[in-house]
N, CA, C and O atoms as a GROMACS GRO file, in nm:
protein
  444
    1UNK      N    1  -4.244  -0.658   3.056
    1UNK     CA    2  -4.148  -0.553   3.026
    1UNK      C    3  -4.026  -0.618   2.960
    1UNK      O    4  -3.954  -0.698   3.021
    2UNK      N    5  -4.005  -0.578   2.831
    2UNK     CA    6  -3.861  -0.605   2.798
    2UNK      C    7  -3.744  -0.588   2.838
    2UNK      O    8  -3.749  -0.493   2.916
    3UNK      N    9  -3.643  -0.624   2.830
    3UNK     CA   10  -3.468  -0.574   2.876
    3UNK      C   11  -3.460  -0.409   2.840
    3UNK      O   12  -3.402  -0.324   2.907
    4UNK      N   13  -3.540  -0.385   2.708
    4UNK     CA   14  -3.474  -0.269   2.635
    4UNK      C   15  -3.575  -0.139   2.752
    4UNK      O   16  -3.513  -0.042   2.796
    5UNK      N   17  -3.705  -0.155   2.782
    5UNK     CA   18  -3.743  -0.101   2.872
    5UNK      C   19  -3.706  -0.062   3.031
    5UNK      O   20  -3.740   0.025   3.112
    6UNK      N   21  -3.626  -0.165   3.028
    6UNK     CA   22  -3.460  -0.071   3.154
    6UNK      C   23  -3.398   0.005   3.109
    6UNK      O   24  -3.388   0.080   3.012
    7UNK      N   25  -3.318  -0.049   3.268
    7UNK     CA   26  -3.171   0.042   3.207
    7UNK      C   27  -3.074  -0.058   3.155
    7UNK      O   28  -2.956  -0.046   3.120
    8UNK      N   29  -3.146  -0.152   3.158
    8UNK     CA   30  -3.012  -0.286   3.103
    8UNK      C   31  -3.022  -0.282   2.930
    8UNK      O   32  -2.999  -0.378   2.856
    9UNK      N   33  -3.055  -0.174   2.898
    9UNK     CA   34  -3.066  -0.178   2.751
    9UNK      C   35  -3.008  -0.008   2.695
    9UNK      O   36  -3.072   0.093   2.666
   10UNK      N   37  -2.862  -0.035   2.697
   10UNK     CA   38  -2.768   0.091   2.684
   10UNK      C   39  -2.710   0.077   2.558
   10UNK      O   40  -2.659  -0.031   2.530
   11UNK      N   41  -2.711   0.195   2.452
   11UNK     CA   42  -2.648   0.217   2.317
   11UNK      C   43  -2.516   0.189   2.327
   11UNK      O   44  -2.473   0.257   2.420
   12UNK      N   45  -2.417   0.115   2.273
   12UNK     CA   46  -2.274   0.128   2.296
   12UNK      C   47  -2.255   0.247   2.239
   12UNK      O   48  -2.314   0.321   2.160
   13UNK      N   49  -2.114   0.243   2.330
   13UNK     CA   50  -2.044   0.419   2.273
   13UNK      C   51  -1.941   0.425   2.152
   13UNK      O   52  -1.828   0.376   2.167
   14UNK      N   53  -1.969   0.469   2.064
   14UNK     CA   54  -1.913   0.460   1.921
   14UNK      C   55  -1.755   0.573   1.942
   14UNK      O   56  -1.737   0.692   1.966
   15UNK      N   57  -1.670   0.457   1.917
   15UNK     CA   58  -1.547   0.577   1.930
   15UNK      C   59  -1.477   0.621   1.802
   15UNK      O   60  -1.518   0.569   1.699
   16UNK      N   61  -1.392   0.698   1.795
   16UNK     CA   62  -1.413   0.791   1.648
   16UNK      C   63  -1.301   0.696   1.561
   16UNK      O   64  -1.276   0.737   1.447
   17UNK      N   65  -1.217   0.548   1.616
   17UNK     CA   66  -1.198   0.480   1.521
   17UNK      C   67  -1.347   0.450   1.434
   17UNK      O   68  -1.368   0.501   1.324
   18UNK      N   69  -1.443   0.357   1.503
   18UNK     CA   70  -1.578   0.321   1.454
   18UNK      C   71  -1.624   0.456   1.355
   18UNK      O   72  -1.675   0.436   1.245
   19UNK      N   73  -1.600   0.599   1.412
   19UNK     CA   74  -1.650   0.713   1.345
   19UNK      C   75  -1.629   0.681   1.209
   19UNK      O   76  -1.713   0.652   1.123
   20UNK      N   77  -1.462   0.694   1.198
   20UNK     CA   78  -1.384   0.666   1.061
   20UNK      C   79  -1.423   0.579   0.974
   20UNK      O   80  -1.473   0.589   0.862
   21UNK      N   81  -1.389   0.484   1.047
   21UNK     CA   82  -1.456   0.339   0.948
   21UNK      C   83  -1.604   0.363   0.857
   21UNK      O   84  -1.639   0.345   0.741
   22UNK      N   85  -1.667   0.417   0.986
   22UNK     CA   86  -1.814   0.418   0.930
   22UNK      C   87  -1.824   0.518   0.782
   22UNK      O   88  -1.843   0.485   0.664
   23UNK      N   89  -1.808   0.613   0.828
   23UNK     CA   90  -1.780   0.729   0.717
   23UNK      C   91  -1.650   0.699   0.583
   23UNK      O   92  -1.638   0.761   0.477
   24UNK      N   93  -1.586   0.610   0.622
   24UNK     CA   94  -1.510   0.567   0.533
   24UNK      C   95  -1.612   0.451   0.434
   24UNK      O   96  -1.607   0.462   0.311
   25UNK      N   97  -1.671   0.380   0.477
   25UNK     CA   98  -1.776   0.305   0.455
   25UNK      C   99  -1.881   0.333   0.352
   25UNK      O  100  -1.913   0.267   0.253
   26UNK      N  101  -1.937   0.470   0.408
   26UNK     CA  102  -2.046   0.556   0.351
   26UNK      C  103  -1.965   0.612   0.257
   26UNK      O  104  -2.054   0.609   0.172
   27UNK      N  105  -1.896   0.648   0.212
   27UNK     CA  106  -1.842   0.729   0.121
   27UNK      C  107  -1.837   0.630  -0.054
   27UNK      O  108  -1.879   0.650  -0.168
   28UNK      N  109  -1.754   0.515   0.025
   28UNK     CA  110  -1.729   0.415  -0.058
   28UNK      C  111  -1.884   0.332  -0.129
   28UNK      O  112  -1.915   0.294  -0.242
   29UNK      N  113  -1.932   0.332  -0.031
   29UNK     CA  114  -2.094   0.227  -0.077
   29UNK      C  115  -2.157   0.358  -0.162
   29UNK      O  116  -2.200   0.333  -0.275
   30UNK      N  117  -2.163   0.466  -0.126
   30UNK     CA  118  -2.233   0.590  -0.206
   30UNK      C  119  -2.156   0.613  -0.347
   30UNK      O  120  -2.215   0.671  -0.438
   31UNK      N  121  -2.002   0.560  -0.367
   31UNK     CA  122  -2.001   0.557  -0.519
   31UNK      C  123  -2.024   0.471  -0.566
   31UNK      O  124  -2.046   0.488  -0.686
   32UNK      N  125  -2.034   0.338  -0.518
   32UNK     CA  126  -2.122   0.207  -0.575
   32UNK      C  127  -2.293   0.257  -0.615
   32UNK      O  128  -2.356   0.232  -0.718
   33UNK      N  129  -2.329   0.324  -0.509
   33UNK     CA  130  -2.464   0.305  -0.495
   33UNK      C  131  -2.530   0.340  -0.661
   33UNK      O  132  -2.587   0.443  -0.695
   34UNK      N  133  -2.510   0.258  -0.719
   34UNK     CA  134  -2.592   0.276  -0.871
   34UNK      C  135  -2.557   0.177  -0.967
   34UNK      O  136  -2.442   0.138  -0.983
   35UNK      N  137  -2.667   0.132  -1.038
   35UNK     CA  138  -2.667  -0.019  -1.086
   35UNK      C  139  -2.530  -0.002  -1.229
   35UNK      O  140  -2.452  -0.086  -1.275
   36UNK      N  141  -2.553   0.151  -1.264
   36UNK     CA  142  -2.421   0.102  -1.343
   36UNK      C  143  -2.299   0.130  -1.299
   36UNK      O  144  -2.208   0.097  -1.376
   37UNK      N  145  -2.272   0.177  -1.204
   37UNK     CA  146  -2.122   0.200  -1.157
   37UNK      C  147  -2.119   0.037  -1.090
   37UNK      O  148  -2.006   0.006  -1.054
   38UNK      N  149  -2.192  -0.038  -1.074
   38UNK     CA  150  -2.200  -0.151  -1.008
   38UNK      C  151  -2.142  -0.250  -1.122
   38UNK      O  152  -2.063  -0.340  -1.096
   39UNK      N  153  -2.180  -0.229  -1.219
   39UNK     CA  154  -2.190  -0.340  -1.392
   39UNK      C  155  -2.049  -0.280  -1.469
   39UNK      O  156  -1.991  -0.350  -1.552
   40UNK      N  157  -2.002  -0.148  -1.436
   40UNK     CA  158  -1.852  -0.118  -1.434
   40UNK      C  159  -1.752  -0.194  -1.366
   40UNK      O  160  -1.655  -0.249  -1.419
   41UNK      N  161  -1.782  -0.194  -1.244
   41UNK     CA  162  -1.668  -0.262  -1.151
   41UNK      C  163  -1.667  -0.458  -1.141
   41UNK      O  164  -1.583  -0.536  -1.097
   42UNK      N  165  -1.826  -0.484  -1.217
   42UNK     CA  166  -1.816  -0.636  -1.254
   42UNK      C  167  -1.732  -0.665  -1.383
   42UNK      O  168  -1.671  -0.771  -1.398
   43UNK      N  169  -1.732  -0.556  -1.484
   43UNK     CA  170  -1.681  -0.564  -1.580
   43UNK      C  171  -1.545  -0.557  -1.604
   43UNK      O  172  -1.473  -0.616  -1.684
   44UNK      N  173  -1.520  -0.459  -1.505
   44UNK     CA  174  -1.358  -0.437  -1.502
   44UNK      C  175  -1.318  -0.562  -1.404
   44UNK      O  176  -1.218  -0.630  -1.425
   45UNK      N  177  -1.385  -0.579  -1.322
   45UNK     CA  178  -1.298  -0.698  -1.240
   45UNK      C  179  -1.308  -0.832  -1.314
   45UNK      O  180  -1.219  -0.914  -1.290
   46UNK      N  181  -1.391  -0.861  -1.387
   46UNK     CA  182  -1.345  -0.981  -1.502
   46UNK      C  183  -1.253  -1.028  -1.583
   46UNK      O  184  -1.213  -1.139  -1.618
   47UNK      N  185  -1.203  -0.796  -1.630
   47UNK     CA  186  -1.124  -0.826  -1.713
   47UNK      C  187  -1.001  -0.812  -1.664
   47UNK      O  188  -0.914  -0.823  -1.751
   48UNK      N  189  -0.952  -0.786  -1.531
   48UNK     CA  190  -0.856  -0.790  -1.448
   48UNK      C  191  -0.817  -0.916  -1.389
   48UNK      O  192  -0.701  -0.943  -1.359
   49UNK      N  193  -0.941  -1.016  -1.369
   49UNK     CA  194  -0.858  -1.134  -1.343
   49UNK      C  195  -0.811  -1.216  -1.501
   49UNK      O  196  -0.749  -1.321  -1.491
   50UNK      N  197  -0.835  -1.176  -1.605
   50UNK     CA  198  -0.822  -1.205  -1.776
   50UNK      C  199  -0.710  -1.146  -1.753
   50UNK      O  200  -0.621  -1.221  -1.793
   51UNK      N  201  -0.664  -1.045  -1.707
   51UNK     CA  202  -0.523  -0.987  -1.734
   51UNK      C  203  -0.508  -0.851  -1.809
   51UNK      O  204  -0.407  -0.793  -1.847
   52UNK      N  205  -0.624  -0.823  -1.816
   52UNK     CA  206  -0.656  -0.682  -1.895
   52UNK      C  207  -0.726  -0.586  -1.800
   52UNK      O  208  -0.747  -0.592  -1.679
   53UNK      N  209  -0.770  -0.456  -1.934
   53UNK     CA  210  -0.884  -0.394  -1.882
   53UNK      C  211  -0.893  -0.321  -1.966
   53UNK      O  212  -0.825  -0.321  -2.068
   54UNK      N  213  -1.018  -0.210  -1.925
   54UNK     CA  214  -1.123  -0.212  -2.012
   54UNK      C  215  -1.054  -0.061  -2.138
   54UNK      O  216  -1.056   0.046  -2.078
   55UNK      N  217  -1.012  -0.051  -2.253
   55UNK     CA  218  -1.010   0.062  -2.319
   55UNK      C  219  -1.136   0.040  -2.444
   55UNK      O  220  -1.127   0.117  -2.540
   56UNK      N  221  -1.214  -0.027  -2.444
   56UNK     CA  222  -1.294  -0.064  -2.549
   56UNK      C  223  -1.483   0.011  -2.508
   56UNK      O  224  -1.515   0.046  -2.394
   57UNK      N  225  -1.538   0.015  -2.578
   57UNK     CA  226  -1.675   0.058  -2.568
   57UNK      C  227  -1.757   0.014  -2.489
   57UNK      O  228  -1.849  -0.064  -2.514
   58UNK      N  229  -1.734   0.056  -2.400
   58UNK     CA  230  -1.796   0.020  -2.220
   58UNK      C  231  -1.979   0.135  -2.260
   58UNK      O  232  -2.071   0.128  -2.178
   59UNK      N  233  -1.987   0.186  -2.337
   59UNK     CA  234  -2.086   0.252  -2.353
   59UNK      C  235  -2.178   0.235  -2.449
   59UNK      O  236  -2.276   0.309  -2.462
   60UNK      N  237  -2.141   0.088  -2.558
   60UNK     CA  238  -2.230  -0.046  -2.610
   60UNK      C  239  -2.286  -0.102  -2.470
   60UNK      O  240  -2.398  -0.081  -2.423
   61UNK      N  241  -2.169  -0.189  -2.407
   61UNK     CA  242  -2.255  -0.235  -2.315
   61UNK      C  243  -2.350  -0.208  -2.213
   61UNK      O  244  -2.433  -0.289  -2.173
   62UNK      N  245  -2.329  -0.048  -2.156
   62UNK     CA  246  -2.427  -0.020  -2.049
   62UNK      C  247  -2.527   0.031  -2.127
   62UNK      O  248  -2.626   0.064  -2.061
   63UNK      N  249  -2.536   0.050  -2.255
   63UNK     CA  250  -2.650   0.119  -2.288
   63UNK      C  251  -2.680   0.317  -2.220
   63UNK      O  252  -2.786   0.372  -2.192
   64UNK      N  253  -2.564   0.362  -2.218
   64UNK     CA  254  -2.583   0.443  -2.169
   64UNK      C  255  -2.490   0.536  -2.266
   64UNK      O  256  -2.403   0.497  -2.344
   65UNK      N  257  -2.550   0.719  -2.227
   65UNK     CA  258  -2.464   0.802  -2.314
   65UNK      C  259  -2.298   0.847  -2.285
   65UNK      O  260  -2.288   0.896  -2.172
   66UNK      N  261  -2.185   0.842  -2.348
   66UNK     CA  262  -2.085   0.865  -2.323
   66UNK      C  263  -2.033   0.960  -2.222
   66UNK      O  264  -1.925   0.950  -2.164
   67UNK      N  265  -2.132   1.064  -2.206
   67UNK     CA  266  -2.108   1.127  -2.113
   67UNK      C  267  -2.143   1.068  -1.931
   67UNK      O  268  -2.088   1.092  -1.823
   68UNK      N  269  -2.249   0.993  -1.968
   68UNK     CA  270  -2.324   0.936  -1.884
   68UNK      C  271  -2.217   0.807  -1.798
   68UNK      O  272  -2.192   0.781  -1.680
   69UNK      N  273  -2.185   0.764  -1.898
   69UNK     CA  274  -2.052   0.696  -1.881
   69UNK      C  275  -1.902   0.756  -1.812
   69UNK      O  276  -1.832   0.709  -1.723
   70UNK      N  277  -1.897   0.807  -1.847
   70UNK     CA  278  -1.734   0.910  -1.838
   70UNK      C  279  -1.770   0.975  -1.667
   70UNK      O  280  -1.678   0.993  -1.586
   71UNK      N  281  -1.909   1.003  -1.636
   71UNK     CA  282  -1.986   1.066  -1.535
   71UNK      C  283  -1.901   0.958  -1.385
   71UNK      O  284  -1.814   0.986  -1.302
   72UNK      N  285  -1.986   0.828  -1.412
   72UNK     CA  286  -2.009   0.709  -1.312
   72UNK      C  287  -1.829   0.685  -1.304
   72UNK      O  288  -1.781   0.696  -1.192
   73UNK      N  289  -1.758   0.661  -1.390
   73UNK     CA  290  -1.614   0.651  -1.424
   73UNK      C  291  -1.540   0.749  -1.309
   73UNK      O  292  -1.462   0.722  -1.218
   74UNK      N  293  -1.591   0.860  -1.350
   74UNK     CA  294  -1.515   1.003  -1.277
   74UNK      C  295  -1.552   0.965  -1.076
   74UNK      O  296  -1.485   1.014  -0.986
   75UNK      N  297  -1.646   0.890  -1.060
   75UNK     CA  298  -1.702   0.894  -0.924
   75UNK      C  299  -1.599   0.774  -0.901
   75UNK      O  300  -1.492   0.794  -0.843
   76UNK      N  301  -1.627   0.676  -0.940
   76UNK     CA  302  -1.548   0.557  -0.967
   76UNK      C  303  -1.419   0.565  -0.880
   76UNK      O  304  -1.388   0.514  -0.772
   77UNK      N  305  -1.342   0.666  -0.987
   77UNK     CA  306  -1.202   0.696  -0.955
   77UNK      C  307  -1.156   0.801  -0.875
   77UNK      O  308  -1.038   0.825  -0.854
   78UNK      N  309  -1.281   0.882  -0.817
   78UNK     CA  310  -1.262   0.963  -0.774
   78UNK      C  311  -1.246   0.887  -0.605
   78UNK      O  312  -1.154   0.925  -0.533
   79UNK      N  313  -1.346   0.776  -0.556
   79UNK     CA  314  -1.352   0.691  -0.451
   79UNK      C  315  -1.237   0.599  -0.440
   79UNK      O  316  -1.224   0.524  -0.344
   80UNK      N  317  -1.115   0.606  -0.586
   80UNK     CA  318  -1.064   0.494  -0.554
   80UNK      C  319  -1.088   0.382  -0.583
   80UNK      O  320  -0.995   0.304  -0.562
   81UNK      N  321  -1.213   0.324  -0.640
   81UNK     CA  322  -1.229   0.199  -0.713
   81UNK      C  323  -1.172   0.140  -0.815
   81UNK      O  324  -1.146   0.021  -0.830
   82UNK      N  325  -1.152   0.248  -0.897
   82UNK     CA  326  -1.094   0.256  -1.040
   82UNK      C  327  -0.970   0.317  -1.018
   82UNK      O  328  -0.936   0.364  -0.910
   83UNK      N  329  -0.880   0.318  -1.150
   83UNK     CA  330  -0.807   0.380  -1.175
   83UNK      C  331  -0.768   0.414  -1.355
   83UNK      O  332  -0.777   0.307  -1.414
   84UNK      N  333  -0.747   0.477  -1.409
   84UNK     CA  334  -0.706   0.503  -1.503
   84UNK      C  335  -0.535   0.515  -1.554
   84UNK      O  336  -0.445   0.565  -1.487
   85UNK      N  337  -0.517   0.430  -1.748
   85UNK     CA  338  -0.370   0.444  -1.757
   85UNK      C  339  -0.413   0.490  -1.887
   85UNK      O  340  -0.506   0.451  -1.958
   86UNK      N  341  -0.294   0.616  -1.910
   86UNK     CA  342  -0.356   0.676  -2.066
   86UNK      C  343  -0.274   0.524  -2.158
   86UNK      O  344  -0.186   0.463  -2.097
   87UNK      N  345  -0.303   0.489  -2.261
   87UNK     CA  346  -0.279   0.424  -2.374
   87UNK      C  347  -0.310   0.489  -2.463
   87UNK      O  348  -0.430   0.486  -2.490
   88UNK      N  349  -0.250   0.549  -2.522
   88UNK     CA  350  -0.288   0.662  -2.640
   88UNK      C  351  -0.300   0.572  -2.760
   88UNK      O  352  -0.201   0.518  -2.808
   89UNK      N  353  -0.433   0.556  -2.813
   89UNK     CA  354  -0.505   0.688  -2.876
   89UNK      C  355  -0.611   0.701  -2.745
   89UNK      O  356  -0.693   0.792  -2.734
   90UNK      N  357  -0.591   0.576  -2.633
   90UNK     CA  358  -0.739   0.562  -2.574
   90UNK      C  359  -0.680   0.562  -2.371
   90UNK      O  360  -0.574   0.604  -2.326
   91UNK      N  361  -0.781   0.510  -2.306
   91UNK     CA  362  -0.754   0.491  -2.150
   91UNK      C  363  -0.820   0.390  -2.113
   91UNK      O  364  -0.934   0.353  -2.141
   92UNK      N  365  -0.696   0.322  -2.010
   92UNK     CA  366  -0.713   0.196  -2.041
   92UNK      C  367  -0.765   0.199  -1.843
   92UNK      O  368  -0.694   0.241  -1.751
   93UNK      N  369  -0.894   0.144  -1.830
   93UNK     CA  370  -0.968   0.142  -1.716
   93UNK      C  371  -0.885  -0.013  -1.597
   93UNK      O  372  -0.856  -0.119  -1.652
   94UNK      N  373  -0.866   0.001  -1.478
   94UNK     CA  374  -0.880  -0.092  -1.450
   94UNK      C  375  -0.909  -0.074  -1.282
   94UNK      O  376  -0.908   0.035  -1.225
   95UNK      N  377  -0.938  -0.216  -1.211
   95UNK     CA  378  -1.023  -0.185  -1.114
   95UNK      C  379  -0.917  -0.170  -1.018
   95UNK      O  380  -0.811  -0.232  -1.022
   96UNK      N  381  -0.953  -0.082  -0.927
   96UNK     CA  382  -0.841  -0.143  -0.767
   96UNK      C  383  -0.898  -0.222  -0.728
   96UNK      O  384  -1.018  -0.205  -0.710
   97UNK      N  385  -0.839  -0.342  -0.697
   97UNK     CA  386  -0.861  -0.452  -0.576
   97UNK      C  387  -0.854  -0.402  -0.469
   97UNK      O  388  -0.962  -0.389  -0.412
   98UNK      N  389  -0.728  -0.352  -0.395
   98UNK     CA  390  -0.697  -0.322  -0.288
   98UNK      C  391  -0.828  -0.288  -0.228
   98UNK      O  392  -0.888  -0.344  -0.137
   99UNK      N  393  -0.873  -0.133  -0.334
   99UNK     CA  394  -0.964  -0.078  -0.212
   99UNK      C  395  -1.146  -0.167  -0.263
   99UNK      O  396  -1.248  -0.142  -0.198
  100UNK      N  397  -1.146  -0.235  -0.350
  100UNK     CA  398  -1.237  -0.389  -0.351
  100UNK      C  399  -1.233  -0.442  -0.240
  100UNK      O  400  -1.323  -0.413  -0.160
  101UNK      N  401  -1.130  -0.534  -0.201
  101UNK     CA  402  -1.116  -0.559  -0.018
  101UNK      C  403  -1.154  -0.497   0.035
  101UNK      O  404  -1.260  -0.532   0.086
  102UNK      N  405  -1.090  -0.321   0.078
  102UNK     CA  406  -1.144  -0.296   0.154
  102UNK      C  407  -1.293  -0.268   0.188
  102UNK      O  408  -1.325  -0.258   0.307
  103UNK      N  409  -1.360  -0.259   0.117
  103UNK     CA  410  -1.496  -0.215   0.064
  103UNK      C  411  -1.583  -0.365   0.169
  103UNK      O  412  -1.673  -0.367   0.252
  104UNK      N  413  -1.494  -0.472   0.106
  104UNK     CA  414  -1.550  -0.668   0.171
  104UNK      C  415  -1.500  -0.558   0.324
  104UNK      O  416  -1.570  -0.479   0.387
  105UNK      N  417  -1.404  -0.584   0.337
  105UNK     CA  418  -1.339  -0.589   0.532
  105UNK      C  419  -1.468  -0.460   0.569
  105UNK      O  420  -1.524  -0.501   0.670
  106UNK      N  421  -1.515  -0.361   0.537
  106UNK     CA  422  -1.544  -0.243   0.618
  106UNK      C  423  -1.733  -0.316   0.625
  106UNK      O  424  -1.812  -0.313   0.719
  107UNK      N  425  -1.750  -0.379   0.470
  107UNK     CA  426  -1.914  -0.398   0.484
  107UNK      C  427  -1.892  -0.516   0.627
  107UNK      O  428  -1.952  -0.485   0.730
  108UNK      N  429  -1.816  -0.630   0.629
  108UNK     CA  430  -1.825  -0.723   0.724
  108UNK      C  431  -1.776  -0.712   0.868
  108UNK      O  432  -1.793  -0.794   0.959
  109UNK      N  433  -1.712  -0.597   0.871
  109UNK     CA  434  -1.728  -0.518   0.986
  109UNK      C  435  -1.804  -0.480   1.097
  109UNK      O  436  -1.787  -0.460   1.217
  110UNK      N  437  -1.934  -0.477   0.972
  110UNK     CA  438  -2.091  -0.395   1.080
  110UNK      C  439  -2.153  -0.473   1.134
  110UNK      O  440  -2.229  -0.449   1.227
  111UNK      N  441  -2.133  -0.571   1.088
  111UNK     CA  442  -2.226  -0.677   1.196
  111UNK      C  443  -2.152  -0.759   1.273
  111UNK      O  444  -2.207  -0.836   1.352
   0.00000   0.00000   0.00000
């Protein structure tokens, strides 16, 4: 008989800080969750430690349609990853760090 086949094998009790976190967690990994919102935020964070960011044809490189683009962008910033600055004629993309960290602190959290 194993431990877990007692009673010495009890679920801890998740309290609604852990709730938060978790769901704060899920929210954040679910606007990552896609290989190009993933190749956005490598791209922008390259050009953020360069000292820039991105107002140039981000939709050469993913191979994807402008709308398709503008789509992953809108989730992006909508989570907080991104942020947007108009530069007229164009918008000039760049990444949040801040909530980058947090994204590291909440995944290394779970285990």
């Amino acid at each position: 008989m194993t431990k877990c086949q007692t009673d010495e094998c009890i679920a801890p009790v998740i309290s609604d800080e852990d709730s938060k976190l978790e769901q704060e967690l899920a929210t954040l990994a679910k606007a990552i969750a896609h290989p190009a919102r993933i190749r956005i935020l490598k791209v922008l964070f390259e050009l953020e430690t360069k000292g820039g960011c991105l107002n140039g044809d981000l939709v050469g490189q993913l191979g994807l349609a402008q709308s398709t683009v503008s789509e992953h962008l809108r989730i992006l910033r909508q989570a907080g990853l991104v942020r947007s600055e108009p530069k007229p004629p164009k918008v000039c993309y760049r990444i949040e760090l801040q909530t980058i960290h947090r994204v590291k602190e909440l995944f290394e959290s779970l285990f």
